[in-house]
MITORGU-953772 format. One record per residue (C-alpha): residue number from 1; residue in three letters; chain; x, y, z. Coordinates in nm, 4 decimals, padded with zeros to 6 digits. Layout:
# residues N
+-----+-----+----+----------+----------+----------+
|   i |  aa | ch |        x |        y |        z |
+-----+-----+----+----------+----------+----------+
| NUM | ALA |  A |        X |        Y |        Z |
...
+-----+-----+----+----------+----------+----------+
This chain:
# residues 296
+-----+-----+----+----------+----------+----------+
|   i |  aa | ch |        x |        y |        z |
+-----+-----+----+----------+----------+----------+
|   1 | UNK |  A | -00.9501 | -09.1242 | -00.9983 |
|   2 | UNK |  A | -00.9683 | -08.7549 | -01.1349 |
|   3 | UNK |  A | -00.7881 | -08.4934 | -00.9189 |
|   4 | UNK |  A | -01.0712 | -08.3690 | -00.7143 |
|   5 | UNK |  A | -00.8937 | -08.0120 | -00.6690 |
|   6 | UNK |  A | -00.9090 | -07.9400 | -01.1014 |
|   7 | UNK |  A | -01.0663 | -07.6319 | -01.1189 |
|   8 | UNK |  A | -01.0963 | -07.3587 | -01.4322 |
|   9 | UNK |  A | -01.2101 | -07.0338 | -01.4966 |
|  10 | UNK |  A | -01.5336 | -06.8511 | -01.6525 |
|  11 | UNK |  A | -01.3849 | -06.4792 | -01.7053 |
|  12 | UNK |  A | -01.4611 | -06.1466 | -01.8628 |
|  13 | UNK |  A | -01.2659 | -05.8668 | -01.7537 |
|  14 | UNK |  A | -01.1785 | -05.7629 | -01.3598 |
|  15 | UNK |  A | -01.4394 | -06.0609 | -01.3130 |
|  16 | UNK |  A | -01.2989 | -06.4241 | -01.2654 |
|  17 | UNK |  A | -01.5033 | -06.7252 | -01.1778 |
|  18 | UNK |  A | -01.3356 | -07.0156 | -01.0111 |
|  19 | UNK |  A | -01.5106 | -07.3490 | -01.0592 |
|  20 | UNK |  A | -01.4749 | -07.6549 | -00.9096 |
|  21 | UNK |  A | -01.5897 | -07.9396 | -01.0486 |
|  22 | UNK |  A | -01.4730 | -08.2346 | -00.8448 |
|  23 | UNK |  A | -01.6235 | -08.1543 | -00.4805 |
|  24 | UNK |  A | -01.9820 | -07.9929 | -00.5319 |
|  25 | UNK |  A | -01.9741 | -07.8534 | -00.8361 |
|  26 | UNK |  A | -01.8818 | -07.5078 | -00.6706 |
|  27 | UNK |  A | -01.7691 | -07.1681 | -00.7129 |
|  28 | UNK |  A | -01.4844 | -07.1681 | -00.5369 |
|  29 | UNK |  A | -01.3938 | -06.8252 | -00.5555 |
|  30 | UNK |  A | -01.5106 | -06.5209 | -00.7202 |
|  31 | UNK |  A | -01.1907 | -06.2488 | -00.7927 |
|  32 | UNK |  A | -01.2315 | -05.9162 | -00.8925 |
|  33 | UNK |  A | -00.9775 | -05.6906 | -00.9654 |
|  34 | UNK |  A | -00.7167 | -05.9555 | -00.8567 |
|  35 | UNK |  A | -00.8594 | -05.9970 | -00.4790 |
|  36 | UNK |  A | -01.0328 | -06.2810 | -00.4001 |
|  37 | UNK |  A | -01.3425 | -06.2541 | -00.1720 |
|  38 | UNK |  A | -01.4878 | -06.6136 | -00.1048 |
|  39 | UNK |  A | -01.3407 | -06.8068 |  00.2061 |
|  40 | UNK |  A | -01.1306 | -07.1848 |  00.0790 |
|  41 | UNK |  A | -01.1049 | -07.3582 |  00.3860 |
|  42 | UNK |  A | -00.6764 | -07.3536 |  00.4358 |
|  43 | UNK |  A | -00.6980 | -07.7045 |  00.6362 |
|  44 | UNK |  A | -00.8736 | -07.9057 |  00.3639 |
|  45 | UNK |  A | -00.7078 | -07.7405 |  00.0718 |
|  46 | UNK |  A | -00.5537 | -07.9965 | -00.1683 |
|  47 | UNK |  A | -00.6663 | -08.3322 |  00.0736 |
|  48 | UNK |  A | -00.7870 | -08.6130 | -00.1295 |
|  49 | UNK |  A | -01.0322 | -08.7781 |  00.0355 |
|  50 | UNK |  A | -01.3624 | -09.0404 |  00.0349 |
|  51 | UNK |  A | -01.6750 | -08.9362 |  00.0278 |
|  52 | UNK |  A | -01.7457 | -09.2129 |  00.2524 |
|  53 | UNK |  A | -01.5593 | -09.0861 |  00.5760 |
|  54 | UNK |  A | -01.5985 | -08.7462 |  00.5440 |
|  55 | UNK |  A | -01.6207 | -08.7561 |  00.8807 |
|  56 | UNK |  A | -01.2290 | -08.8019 |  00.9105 |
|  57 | UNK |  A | -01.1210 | -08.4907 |  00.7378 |
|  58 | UNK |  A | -00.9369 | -08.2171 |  01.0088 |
|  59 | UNK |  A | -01.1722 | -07.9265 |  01.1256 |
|  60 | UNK |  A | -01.2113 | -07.6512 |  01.3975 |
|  61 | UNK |  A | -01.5889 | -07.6756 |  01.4048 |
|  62 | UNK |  A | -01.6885 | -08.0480 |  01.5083 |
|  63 | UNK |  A | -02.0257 | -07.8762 |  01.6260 |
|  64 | UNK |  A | -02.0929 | -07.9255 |  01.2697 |
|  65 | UNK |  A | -02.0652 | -08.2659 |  01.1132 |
|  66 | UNK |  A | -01.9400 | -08.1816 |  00.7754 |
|  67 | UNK |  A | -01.6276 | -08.0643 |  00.5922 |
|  68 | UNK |  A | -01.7143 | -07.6455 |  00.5293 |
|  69 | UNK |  A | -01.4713 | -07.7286 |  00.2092 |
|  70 | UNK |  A | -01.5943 | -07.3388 |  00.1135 |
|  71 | UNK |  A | -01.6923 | -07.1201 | -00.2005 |
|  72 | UNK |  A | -02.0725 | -07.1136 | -00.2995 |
|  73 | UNK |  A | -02.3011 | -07.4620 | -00.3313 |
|  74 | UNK |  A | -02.6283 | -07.6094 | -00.3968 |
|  75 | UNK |  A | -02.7731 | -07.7535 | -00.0769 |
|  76 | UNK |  A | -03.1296 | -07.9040 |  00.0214 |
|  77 | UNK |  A | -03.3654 | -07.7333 |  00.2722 |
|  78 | UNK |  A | -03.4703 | -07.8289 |  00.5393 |
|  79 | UNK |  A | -03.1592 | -07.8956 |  00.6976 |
|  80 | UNK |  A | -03.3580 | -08.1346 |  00.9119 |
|  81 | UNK |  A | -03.3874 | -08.3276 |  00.6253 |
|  82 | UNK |  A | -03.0187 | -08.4196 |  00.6125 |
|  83 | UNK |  A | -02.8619 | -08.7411 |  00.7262 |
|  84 | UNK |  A | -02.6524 | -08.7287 |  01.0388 |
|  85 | UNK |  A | -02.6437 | -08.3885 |  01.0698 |
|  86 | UNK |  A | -02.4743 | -08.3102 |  00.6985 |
|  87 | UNK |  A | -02.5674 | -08.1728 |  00.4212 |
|  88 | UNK |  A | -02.6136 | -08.4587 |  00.1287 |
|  89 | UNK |  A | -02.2589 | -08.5644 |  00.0604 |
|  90 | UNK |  A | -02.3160 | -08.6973 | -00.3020 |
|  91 | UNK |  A | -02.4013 | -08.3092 | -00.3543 |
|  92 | UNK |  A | -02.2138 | -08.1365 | -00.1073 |
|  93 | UNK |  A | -01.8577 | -08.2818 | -00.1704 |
|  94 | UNK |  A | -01.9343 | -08.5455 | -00.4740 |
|  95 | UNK |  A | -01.7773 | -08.4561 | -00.8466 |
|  96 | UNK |  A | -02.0316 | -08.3131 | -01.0695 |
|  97 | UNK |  A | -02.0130 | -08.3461 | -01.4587 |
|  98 | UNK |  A | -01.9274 | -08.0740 | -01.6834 |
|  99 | UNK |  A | -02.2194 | -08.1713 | -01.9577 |
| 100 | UNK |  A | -02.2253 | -07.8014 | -02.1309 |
| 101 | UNK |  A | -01.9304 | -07.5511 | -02.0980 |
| 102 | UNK |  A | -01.8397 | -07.2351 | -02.3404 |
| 103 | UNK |  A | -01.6401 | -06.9066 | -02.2764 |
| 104 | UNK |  A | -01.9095 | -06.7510 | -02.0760 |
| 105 | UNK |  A | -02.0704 | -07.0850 | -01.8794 |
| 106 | UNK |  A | -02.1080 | -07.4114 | -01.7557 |
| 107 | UNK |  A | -02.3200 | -07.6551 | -01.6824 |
| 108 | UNK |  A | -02.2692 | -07.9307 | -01.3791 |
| 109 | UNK |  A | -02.4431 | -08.1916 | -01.2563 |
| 110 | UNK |  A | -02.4185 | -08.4081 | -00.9594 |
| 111 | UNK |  A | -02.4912 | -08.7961 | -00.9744 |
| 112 | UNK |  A | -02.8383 | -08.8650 | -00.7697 |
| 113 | UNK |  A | -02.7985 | -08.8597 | -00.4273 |
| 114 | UNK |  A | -02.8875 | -09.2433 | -00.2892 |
| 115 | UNK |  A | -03.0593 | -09.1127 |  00.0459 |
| 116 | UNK |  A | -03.2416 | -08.8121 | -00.0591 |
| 117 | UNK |  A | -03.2985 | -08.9230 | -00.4364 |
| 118 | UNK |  A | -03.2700 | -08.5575 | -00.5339 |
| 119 | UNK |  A | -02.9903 | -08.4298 | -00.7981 |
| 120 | UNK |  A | -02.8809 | -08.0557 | -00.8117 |
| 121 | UNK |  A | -02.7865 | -07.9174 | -01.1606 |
| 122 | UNK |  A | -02.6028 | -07.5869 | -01.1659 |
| 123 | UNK |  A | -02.5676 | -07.3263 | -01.4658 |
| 124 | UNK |  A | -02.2941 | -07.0590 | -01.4256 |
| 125 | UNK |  A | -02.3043 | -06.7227 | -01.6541 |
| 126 | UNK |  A | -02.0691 | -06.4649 | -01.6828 |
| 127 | UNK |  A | -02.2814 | -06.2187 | -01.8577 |
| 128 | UNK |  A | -02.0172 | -05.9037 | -01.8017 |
| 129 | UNK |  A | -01.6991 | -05.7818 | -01.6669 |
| 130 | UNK |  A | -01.9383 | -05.7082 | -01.3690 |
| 131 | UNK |  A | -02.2627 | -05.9389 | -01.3865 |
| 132 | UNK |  A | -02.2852 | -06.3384 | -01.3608 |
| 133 | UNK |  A | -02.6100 | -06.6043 | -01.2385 |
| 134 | UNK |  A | -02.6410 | -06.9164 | -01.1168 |
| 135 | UNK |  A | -02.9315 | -07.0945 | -01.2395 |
| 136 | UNK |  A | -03.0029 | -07.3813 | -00.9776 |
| 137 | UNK |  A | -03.2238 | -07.6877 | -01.0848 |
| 138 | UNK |  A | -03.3305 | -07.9886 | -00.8493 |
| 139 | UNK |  A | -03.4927 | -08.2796 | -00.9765 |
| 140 | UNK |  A | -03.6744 | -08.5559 | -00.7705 |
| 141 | UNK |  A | -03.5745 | -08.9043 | -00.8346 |
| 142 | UNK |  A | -03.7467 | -09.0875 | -00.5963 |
| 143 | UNK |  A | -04.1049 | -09.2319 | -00.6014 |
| 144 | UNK |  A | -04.2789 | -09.0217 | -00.3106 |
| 145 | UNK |  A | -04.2768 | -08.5958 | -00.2939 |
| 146 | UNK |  A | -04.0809 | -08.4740 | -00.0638 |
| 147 | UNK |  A | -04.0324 | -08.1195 |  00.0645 |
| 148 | UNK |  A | -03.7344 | -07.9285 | -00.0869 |
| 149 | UNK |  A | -03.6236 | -07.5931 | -00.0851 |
| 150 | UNK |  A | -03.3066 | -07.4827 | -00.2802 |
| 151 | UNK |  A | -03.0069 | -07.3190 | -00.0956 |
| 152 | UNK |  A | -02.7443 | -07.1383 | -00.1764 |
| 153 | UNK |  A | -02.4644 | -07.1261 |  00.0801 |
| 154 | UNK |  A | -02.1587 | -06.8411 |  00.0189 |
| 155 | UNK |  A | -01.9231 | -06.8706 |  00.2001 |
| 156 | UNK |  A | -01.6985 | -06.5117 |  00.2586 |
| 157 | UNK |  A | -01.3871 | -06.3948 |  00.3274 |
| 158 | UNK |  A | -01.4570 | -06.1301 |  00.6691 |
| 159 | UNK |  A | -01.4211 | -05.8863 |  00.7780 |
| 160 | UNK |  A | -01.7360 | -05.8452 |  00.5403 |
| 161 | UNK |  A | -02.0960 | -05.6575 |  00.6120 |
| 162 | UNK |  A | -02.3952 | -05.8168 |  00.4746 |
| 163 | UNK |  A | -02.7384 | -05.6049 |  00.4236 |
| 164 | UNK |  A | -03.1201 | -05.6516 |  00.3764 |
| 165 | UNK |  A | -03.3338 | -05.3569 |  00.2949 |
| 166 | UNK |  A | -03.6999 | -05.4239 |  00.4905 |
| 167 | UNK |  A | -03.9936 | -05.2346 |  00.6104 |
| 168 | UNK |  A | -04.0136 | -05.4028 |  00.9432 |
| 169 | UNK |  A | -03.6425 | -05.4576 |  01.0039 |
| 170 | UNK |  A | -03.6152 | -05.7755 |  01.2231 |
| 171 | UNK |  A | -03.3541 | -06.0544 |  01.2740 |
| 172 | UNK |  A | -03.4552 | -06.3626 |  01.3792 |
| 173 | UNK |  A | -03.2596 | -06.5665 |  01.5830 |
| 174 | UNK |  A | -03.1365 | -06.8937 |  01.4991 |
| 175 | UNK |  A | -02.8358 | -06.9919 |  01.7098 |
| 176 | UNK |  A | -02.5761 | -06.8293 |  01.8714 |
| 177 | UNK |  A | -02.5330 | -06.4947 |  01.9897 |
| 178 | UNK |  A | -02.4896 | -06.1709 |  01.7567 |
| 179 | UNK |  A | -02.5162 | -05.8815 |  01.9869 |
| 180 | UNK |  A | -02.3528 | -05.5750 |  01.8654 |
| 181 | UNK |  A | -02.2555 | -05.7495 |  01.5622 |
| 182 | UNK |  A | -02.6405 | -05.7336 |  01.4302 |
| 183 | UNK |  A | -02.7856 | -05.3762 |  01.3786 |
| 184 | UNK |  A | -03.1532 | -05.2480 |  01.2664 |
| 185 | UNK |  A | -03.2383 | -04.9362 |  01.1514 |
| 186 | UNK |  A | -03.5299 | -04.7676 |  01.0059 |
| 187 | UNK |  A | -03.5174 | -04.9785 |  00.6812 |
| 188 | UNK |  A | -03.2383 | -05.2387 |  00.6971 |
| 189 | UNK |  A | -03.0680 | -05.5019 |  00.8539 |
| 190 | UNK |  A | -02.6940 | -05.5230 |  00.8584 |
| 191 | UNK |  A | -02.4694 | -05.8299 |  01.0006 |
| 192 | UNK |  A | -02.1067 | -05.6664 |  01.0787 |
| 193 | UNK |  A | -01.8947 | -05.9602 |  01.0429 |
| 194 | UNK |  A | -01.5786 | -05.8561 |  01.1953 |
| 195 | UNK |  A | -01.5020 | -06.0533 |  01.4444 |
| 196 | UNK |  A | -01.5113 | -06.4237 |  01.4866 |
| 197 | UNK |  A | -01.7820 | -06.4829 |  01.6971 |
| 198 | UNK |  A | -02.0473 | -06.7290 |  01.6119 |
| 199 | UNK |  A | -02.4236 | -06.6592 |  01.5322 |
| 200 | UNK |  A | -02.6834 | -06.7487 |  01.2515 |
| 201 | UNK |  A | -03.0294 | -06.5209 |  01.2056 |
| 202 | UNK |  A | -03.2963 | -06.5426 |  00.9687 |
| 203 | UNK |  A | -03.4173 | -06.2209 |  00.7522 |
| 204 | UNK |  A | -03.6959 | -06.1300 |  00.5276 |
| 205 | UNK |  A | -03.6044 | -06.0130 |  00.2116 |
| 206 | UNK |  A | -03.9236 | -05.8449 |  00.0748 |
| 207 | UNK |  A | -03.6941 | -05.6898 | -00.2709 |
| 208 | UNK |  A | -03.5074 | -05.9818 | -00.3228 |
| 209 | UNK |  A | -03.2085 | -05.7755 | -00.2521 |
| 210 | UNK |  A | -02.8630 | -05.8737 | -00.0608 |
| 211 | UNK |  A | -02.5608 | -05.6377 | -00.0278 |
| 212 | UNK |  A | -02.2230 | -05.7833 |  00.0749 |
| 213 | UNK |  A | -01.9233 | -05.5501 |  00.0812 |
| 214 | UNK |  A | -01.5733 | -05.6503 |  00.2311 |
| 215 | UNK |  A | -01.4447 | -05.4230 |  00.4340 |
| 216 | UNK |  A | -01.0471 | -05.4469 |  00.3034 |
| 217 | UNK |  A | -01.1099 | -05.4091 | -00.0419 |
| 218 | UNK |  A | -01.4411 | -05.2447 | -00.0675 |
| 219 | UNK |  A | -01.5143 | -05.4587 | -00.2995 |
| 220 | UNK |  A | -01.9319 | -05.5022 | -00.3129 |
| 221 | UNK |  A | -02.1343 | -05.8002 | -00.4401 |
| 222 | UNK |  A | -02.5443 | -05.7546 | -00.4965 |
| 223 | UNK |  A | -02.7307 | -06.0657 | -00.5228 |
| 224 | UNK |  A | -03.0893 | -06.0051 | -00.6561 |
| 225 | UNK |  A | -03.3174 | -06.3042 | -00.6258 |
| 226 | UNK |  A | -03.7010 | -06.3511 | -00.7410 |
| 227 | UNK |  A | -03.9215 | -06.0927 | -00.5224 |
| 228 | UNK |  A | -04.1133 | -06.2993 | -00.2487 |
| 229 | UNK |  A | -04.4830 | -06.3654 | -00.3666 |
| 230 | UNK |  A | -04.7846 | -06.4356 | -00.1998 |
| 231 | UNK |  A | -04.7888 | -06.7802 | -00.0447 |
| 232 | UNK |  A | -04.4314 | -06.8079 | -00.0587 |
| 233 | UNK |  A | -04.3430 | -07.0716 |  00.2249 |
| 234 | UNK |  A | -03.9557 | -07.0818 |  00.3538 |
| 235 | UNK |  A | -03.7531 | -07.4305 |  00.4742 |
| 236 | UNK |  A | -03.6220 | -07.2406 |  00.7468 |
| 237 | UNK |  A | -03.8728 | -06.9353 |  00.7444 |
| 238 | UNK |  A | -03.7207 | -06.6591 |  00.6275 |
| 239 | UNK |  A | -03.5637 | -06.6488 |  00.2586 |
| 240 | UNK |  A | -03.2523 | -06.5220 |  00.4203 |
| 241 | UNK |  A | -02.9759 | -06.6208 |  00.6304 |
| 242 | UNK |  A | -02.6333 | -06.5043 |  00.7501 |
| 243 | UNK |  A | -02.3930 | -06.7251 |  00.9282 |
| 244 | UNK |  A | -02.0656 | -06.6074 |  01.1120 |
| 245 | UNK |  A | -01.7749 | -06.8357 |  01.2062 |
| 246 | UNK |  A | -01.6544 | -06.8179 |  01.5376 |
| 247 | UNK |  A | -01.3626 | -07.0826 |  01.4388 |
| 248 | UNK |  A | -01.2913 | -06.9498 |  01.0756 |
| 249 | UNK |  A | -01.2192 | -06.5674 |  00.9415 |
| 250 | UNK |  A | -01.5637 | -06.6528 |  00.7008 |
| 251 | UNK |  A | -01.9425 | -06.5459 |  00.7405 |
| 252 | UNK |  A | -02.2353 | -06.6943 |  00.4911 |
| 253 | UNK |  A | -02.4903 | -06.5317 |  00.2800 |
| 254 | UNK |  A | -02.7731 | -06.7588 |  00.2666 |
| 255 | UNK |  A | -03.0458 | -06.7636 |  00.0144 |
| 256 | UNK |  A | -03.3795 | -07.0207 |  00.0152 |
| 257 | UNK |  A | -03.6204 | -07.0241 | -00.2802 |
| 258 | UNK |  A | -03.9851 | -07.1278 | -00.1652 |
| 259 | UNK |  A | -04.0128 | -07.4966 | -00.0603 |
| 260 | UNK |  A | -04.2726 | -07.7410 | -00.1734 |
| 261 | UNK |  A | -04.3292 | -08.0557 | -00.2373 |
| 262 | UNK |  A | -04.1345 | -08.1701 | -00.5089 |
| 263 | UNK |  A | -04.2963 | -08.5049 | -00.6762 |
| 264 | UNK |  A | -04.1873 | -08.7738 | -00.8293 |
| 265 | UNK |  A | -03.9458 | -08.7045 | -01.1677 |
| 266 | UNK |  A | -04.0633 | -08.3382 | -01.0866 |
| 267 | UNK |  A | -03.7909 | -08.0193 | -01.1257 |
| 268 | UNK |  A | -03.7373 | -07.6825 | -00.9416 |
| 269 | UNK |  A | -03.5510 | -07.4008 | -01.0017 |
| 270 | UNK |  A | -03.3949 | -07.1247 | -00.8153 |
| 271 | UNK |  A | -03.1907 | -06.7822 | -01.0291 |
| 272 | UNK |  A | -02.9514 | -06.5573 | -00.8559 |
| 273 | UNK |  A | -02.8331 | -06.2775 | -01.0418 |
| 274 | UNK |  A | -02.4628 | -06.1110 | -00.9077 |
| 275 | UNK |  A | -02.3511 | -05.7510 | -00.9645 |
| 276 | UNK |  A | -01.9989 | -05.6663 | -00.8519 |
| 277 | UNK |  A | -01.7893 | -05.3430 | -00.8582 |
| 278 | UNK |  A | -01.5163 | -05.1804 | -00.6435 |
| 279 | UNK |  A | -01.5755 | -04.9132 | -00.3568 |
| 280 | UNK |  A | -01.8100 | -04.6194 | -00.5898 |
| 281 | UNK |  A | -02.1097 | -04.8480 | -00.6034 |
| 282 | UNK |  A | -02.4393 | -04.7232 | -00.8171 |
| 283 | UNK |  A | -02.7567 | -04.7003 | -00.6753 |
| 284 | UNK |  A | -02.8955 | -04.8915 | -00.9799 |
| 285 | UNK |  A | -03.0698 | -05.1502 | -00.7745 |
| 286 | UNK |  A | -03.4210 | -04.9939 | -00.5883 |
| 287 | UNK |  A | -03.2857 | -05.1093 | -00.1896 |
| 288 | UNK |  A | -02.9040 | -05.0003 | -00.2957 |
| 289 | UNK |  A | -02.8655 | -04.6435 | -00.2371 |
| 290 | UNK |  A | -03.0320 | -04.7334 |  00.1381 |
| 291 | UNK |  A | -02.8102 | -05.0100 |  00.2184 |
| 292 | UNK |  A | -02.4612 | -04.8327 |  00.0934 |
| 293 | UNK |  A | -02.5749 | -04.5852 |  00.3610 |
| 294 | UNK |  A | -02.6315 | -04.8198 |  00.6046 |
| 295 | UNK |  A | -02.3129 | -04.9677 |  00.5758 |
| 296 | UNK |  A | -02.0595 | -04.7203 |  00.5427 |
+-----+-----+----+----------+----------+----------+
């Protein structure tokens, strides 16, 4: 069996790419500078396991029914879709294929999941020292449509702040309990993940624009993502989410294309574009200059 844990590097510059191959085709980490801002799970790290009892791997959060391994993945909205409770493990935690792979990407794909008969292809760009994309594709396998929205799950080191610039800011409630920890003002939205205390809400994202910064490096990520359009319908109704451990020092950025109903031998695709840079960030983006001031 091939080491599940073999990982290599897309780089250019302060910018390194971690991919992993073997369990979900992720990015496990994204460095910059030499700091390292995605969250690897410390109590799975090097286990070799079977995708068939997943279920028997250690973890501090059995209210959820899957290894959180960590880094950034593919997964398939609605989560109501998923069996018992887990995201698909064939493309959660099986090995994808490296089928395309240069100095500046790669290409993975996962084998076809046997209960949801969807695959998940993922291209991975470094297009800078400060810029890379993720170009998700999700192909139907099956003989009937079924509704399918692409996600993409990061997974954080904290303390971190996440931001949404909005007209109408609002957080919508999914589980848990925020409090003090969520914050509206006149145009944004801003999830202050520094402590571990667990809560999910749901955001609109009417520029297609997400600010993380973490809060011991001040280090900044922007992820720009297609501009909602008329008609646009959302898995989980908003094309946002942010997700903060109460059991791990990690929160999630969450981001949902539109779902539909993806037929038979039919494809979708999903593009997020990343801009990264130290504590001076620009005000190149149009929501930027707003949310830097929100968060500082």
């Amino acid at each position: 069996m091939p080491n599940q844990w073999t990982s290599f590097q897309l780089a250019s510059g302060d910018l390194e790419l971690v991919i992993l191959p073997g369990i979900g085709g992720r990015i496990w980490d994204v460095v910059f500078q030499g700091k390292s801002l995605l969250f690897q799970n410390p109590d799975l790290l090097g286990t070799q396991f079977d995708i068939d009892a997943l279920s028997e791997l250690p973890t501090r959060s059995p209210q959820f029914g899957f290894p959180l391994w960590g880094g950034e993945k593919t997964w398939i909205a609605p989560d109501t879709s998923w069996q018992d409770g887990g995201p698909f493990a064939t493309l959660d935690s099986g090995p994808y294929q490296v089928v395309s792979q240069d100095v500046d990407h790669v290409v993975l794909e996962s084998a076809i999941c046997p209960h949801s008969h969807l695959s998940a292809a993922r291209r991975i760009t470094v297009a800078s020292p400060t810029r890379w994309n993720i170009e998700h594709t999700v192909t139907n396998h099956g003989t009937k449509p079924r509704m399918t929205g692409i996600w993409s799950v990061m997974m954080i080191n904290t303390p971190a702040k996440i931001g949404v610039a909005m007209d109408n800011p609002t957080a919508h409630t999914v589980f848990g309990h925020a409090g003090s920890l969520i914050s509206a003002t006149t145009n944004c939205v801003i999830a202050n993940c520094a402590e571990q205390q667990e809560f999910k809400v749901g955001l609109a994202n009417p520029y297609g624009e997400t600010l993380i910064k973490n809060d011991e490096t001040g280090t900044w990520m922007m992820c720009s993502t297609p501009k909602l359009a008329s008609g646009d319908v959302f898995a989980h109704g908003q094309p946002v989410e942010i997700f903060n451990s109460g059991d791990y020092p990690y929160c999630e950025a969450e981001w949902h294309s539109p779902a539909r109903d993806l037929g038979p031998d039919q494809s979708m695709q999903y593009r997020q574009d990343f801009e990264i840079g130290s504590a001076d960030a620009p005000t190149s983006h149009r929501t930027q200059k707003e949310l830097v001031t929100c968060m500082s």
